[in-house]
N, C-alpha and C positions, 0 to 999 in steps of 0.2 A: 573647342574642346567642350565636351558635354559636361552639365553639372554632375552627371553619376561619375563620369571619368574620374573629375577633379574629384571627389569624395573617397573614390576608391585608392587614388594615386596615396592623397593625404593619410587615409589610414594604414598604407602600406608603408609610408616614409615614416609614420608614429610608431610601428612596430617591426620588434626584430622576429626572425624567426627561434632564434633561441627563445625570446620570453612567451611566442605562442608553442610551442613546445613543453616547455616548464609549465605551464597553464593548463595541458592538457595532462604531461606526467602525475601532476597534484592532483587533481578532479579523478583519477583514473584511481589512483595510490586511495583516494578518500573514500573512491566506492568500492574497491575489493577490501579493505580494510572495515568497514561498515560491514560487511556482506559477514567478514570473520568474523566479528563481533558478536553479533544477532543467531548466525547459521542459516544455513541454506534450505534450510525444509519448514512444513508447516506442521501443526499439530498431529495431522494425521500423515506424514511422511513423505507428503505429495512436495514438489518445486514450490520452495517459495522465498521469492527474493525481490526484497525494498530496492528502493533506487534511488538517486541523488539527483533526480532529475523529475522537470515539472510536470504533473500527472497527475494521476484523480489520487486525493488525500484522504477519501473517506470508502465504508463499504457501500455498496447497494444491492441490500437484498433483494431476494424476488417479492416483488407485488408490494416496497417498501415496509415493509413487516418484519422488526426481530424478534424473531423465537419466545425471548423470556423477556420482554418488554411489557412489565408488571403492571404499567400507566396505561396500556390497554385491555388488560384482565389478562396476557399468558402469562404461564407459570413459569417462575425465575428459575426452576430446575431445567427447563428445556436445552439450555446452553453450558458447560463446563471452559471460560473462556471464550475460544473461538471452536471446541470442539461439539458439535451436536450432540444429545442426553437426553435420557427422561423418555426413552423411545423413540426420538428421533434420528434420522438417518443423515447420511453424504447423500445430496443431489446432486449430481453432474448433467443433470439434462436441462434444466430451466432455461441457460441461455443456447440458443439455438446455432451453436458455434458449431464445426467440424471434430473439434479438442478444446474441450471447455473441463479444466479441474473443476472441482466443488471448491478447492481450499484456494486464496490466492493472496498476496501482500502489497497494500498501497505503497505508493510514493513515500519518502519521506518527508517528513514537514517537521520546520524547529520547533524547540519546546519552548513557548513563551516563558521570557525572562533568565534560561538557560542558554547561551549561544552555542557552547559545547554538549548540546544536547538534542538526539532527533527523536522524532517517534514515526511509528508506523501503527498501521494496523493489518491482522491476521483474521480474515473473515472467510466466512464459512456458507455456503448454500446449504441446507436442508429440506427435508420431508416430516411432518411432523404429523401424528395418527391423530390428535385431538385438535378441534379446530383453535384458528390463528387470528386473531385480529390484526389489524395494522393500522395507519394513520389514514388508509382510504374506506375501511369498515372491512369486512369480514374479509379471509383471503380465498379465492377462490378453491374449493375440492377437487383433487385431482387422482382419480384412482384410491381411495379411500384415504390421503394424504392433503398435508397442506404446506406450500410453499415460507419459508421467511430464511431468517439468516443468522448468524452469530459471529459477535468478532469481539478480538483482545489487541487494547494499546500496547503497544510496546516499546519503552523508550529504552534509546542508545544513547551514553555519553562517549567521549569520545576527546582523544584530544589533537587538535588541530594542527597540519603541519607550519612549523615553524619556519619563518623564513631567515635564511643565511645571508648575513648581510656581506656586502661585495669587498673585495679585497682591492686593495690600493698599492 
C-alpha cells in the first residue's frame, strides 16, 4: 500500500461526511451573509463583491499610482473614496482583459486585533487630465489622460457562527 493511499485512507477514517458538510454549510452561510452586510455593488454601481477566500488583499492601480497620493505631489481631490474626482474619469481599459470593470473589491482580510472583524477594499481604475506621479516617477500620457487608481477600506464586523454543542 502506497504512503498517499495510507494518508488518504487515514484522513477519510478522521472524518465524517457530516462534519465536511457542516464545514462547508458554515464557510458558505459566512460568505453570503458578509456579502449582505457590505452589498453587492461598488461606488459607482458596477459588481462588486469581497470574498472569504485567499486572494489578492490589496488594489493595484495602473502604473502603481494613486490618484490623490499627496507624498507624490497629486492632488488629494483627485479620489472621493474609491470614486474618481477632481475631473477624473472610470477607466475600464487599462488592463487588457476581454471584460475588465473599472471598479472591483479585494479579498477579505481580518482586522488586526478584531477577530469578528473583516476588511476589504473598493478600488477604482481612472483617467485623470492633469499629470500623475507614482512610486516609478511620472505616469505615462495616454490620449491627453493619465493612468492611477483610487480605493476605500471597508471594514465588516460580524458575528461568528456559533457552534451547537452535541446532545447526549
Amino acid at each position: 500500500m502506497s504512503i498517499v493511499t495510507r494518508i488518504s485512507e487515514a484522513l477519510a477514517r478522521g472524518s465524517t461526511r457530516r462534519r465536511a458538510v457542516h464545514t462547508a454549510a458554515v464557510a458558505s452561510f459566512a460568505n453570503v451573509a458578509a456579502v449582505a452586510a457590505v452589498g453587492p455593488r461598488s461606488p459607482q454601481g458596477e459588481q462588486c463583491v469581497a470574498r472569504l477566500t485567499y486572494g489578492e488583499t490589496a488594489c493595484n492601480p495602473p502604473y502603481g499610482a494613486y490618484c490623490n497620493n499627496t507624498e507624490y505631489g497629486n492632488d488629494a481631490a483627485n479620489c472621493d473614496g474609491a470614486s474618481c474626482a477632481n475631473g477624473c474619469t472610470l477607466d475600464d481599459q487599462y488592463y487588457p482583459q476581454e471584460v475588465q470593470p473599472a471598479c472591483w473589491c479585494t479579498s477579505f482580510e481580518q482586522v488586526e486585533g478584531n477577530k469578528n472583524a473583516r476588511a476589504y477594499w473598493k478600488c477604482c481604475d481612472c483617467q485623470c487630465p492633469t499629470l500623475i506621479h507614482g512610486q516609478y516617477g511620472d505616469v505615462p500620457e495616454y490620449n491627453g489622460t493619465y493612468g492611477c487608481g483610487c480605493r476605500e477600506r471597508v471594514e465588516v464586523e460580524f458575528k461568528p457562527v456559533s457552534k451547537k454543542k452535541k446532545r447526549k
